[in-house]
LOPA-361255 format. One record per atom (N, C-alpha, C): x, y negated, z. Coordinates in pm, whole numbers, plus 50000, padded with zeros to 5 digits. Example, Ala and Ser with C-alpha at 12.3 -4.5 7.8 and 13.67 -1.06 7.14 Angstrom:
BEGIN
513195056950780
512305045050780
513205033050780
512855022550708
513675010650714
512904999750787
This chain:
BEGIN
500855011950000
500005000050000
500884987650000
500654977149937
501924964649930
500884955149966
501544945850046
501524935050112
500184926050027
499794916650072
498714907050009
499414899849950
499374890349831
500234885149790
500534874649815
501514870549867
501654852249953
501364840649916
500524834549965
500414821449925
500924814649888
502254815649983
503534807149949
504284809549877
504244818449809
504814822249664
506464828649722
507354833949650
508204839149665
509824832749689
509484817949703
511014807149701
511224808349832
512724809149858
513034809549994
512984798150054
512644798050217
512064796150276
513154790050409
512824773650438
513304769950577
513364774050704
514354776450757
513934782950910
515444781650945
515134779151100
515724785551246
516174795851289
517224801351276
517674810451373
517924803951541
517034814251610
516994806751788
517224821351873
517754819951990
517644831552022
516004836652132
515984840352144
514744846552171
514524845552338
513344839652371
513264834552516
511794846652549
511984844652692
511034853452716
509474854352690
509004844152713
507344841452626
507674837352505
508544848452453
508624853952268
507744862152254
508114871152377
507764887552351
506464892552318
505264884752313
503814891052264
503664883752123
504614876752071
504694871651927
505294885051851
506714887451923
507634897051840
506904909151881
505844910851909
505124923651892
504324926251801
503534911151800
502924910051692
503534910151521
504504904951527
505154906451414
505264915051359
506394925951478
506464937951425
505444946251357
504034947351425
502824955451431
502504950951287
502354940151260
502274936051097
503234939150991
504124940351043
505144944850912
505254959450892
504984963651022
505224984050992
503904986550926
502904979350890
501504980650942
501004989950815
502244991650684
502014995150560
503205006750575
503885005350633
504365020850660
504165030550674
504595042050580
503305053750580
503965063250725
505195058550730
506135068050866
505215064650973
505725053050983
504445048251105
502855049151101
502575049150990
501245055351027
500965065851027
501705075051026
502095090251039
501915090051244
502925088551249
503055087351416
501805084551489
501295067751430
500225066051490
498825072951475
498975080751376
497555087851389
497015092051500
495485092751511
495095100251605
495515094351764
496315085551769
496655074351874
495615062451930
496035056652032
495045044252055
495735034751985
494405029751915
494715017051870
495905006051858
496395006852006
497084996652046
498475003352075
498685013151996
499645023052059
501075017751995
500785015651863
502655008751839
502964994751898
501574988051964
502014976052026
502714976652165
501444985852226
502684989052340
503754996652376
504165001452264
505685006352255
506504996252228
506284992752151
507454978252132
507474968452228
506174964352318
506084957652417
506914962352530
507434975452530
508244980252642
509704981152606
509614980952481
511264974252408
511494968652450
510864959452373
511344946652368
511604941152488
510704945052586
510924936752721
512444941852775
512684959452763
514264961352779
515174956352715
515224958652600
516124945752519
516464936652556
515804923052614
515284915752619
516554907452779
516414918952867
517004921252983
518104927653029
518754933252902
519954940652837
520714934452798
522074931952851
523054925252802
523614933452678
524084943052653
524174947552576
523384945552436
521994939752419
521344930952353
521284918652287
521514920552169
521344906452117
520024901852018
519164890252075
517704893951995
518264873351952
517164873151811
517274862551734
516264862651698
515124851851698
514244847851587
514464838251486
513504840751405
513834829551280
512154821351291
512464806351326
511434799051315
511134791151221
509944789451124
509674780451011
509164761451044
508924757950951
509244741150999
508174741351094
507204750251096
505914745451203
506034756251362
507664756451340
507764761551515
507104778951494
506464782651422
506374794751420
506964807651410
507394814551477
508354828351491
507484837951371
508254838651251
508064845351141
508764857051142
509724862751225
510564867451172
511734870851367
512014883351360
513064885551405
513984898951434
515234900251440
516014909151507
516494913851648
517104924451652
517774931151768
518874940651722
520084932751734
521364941951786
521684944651880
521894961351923
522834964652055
524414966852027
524864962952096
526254970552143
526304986452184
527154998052138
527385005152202
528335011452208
528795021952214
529765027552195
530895027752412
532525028452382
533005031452452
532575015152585
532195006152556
531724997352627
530584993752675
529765003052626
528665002852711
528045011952809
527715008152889
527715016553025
526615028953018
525545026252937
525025041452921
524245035452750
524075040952664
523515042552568
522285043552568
521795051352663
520295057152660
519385045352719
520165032052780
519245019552851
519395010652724
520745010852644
520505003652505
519285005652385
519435017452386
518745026052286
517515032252308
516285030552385
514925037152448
514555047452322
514365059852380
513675073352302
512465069652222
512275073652158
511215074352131
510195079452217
508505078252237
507605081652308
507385097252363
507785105152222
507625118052204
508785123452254
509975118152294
511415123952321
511155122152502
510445112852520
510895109752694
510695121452734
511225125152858
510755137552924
510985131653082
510035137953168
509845135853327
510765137953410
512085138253384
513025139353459
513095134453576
513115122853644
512395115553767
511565121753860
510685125953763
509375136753813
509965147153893
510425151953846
510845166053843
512045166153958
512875159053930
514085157854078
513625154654251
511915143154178
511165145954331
510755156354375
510455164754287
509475176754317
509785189154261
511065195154328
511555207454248
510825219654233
509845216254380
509095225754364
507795229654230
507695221754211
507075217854079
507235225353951
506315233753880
506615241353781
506845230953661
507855234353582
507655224653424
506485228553358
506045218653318
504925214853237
505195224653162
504055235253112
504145247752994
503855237352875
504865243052796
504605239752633
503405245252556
502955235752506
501945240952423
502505248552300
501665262952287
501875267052141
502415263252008
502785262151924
503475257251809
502245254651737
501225258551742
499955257051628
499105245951694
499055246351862
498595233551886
499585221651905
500975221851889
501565206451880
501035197551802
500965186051824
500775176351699
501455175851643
501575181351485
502375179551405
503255161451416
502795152251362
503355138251373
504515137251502
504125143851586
504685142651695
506185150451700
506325162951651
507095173051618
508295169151532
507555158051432
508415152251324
508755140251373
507895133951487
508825123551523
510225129051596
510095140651672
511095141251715
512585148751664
512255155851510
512935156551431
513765146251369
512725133651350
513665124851304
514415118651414
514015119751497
515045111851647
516305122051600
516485134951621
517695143951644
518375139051523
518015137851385
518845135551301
519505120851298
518595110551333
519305099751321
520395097651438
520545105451547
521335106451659
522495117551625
522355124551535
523225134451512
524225129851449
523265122651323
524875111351211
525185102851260
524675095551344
525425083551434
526525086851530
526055098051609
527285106051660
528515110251563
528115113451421
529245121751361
530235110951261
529475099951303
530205085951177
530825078651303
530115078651407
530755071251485
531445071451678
531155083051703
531845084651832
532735086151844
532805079251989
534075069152035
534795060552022
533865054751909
533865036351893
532945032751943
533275020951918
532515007352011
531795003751879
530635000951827
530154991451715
528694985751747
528084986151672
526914976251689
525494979551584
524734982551677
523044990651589
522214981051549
521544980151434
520634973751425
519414978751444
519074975451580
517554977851648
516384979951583
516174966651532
514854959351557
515414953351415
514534946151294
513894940251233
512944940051153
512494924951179
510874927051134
510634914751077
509314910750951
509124897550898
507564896550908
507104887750946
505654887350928
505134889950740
504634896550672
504584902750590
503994887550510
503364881050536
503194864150462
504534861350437
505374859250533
506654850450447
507954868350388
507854879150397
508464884550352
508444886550172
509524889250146
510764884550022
510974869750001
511074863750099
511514850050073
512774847050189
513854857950191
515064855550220
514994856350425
514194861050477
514044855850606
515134869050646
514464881350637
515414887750688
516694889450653
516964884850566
518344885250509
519314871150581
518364864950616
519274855450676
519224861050858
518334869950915
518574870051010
519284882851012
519864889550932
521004897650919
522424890750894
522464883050785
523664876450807
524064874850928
522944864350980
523274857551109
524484865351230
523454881751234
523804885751338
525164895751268
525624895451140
526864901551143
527824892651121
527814878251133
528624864051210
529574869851299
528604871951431
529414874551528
530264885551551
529304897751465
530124912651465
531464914051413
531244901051281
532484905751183
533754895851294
533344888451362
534214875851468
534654887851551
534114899251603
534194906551695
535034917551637
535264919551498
535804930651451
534924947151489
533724943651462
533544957551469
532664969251354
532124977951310
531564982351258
530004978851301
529334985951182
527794984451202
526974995451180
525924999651261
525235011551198
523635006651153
522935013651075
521775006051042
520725022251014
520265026651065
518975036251042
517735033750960
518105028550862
517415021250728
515475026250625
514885019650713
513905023650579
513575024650452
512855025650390
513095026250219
513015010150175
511705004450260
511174989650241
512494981350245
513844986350324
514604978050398
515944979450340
516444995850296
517874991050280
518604986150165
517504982750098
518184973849967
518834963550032
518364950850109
519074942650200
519914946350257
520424954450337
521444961050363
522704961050293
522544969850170
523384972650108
524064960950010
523154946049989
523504935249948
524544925250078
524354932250203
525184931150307
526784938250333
526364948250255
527764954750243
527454966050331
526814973150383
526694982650404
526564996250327
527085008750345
527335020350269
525905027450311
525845039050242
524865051250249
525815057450265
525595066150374
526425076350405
525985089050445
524155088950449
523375101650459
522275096550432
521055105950408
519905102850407
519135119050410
518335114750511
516995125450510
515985125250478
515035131950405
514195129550337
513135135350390
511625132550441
510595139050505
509635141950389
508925152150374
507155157350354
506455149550403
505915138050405
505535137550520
503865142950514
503365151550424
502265159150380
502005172350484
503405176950496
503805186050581
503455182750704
503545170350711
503275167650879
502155166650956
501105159250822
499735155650893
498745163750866
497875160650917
496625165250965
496245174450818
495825187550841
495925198050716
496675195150595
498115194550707
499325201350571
498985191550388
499895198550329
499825196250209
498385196850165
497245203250196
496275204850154
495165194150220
495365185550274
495135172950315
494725164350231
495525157950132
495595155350025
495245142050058
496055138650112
496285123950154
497365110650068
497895120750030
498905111849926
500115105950025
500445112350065
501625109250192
502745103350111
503015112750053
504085115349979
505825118250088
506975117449998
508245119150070
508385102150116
509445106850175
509895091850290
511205094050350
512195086150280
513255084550305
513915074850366
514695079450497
515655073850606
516875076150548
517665062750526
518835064050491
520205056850617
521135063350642
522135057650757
522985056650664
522975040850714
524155030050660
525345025750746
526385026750677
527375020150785
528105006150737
528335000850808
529344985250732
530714987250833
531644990050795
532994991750839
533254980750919
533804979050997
534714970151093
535474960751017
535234943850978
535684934350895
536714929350955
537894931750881
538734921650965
539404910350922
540204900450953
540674890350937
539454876450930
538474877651009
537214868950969
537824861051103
């Protein structure tokens, strides 16, 4: 499904890079929720969910992010003060103190650990059957293992820098916003000398790669396979490709 077509026509567009204050955070939710909102991945996940379910996931991001030094968040504001647009880079690698407070699981990955150390006595939760999992759910957590597997295998035991989070309010997107709030934030990386990793959507890594970032894997989903009666569904899912990008460590900047 593609975007409505903009009013404002396709010329790039004035704006602000600011960094991101705390009564941001129910804007940059909103943003986000609009830009995935044609994503067939994400609407894969969200099926069969409440309503409000990719808002308040990102609402619990973002708020960690947010409070994470290891975090770096930027919006991009247009001449009328409006947050159109923003990012999130973490730091990680040998300098950051745990990964897993940079980086939040996905919904389907958390597990009750907490739970469970109060109350040993406590049986683990029985797994449901393989025929009653939710499929969407199964594949979300397929794609978690893989994008954690090549990030591990391109890059452990360096220090470099993820791109989180970006998102454009789908009115001003192709008119240069995210591309300037990518520049922006590999300013400081390339000042810092470090590499970059990027877990890339299809919508997204053309920008990327006009950044200088490589393809260095890509997995490709069914995603027919996943939902609600299989291939025979006939939903028009189609495939959906995640591509991991890397941008090498710049030096002499």
């Amino acid at each position: 499904m593609n975007a409505p077509l903009n009013p404002n026509g396709t010329s790039p567009i004035s704006i602000s890079l600011l960094p991101v204050a705390p009564n941001d955070v129910a804007t940059l939710v909103d943003v986000h929720a609009a830009a995935f909102r044609s994503d067939q991945f994400s609407n894969l996940m969200l099926l069969n969910r409440d309503q409000n379910a990719h808002q308040t996931l990102m609402l619990k991001s973002i708020q960690q992010w947010i409070s994470d030094p290891a975090a770096k968040l930027a919006k991009a504001v247009n001449a009328e003060g409006q947050i159109i647009g923003w990012s999130c880079w973490i730091s990680k690698g040998t300098d950051t103190p745990d990964d897993s407070v940079a980086t939040p699981q996905p919904a389907a990955e958390k597990k009750p650990e907490d739970a469970q150390k109060r109350e040993p006595e406590t049986k683990p939760p029985q797994q449901k059957p393989a025929q009653q999992q939710d499929p969407s759910r199964a594949l979300g957590g397929l794609m978690y293992k893989d994008m954690v597997s090549m990030e591990a295998k391109h890059l452990s035991g360096k220090r470099y820098m993820v791109l989180q989070a970006l998102a454009t309010d789908p009115k001003y997107q192709g008119r240069g916003v995210a591309t300037k709030l990518v520049k922006n934030g590999l300013e400081a990386i390339d000042s810092a000398g470090l590499p970059c990793w990027i877990h890339a959507s299809p919508s997204s890594y053309a920008i990327y790669e006009k950044a200088g970032f490589e393809e260095v894997g890509k997995s490709v989903y069914d995603l027919a396979e996943w939902a609600p009666g299989g291939k025979d569904g006939n939903r028009g899912w189609g495939n959906y490709a995640f591509r991991y990008m890397l941008r090498p460590a710049q030096h002499g900047h």
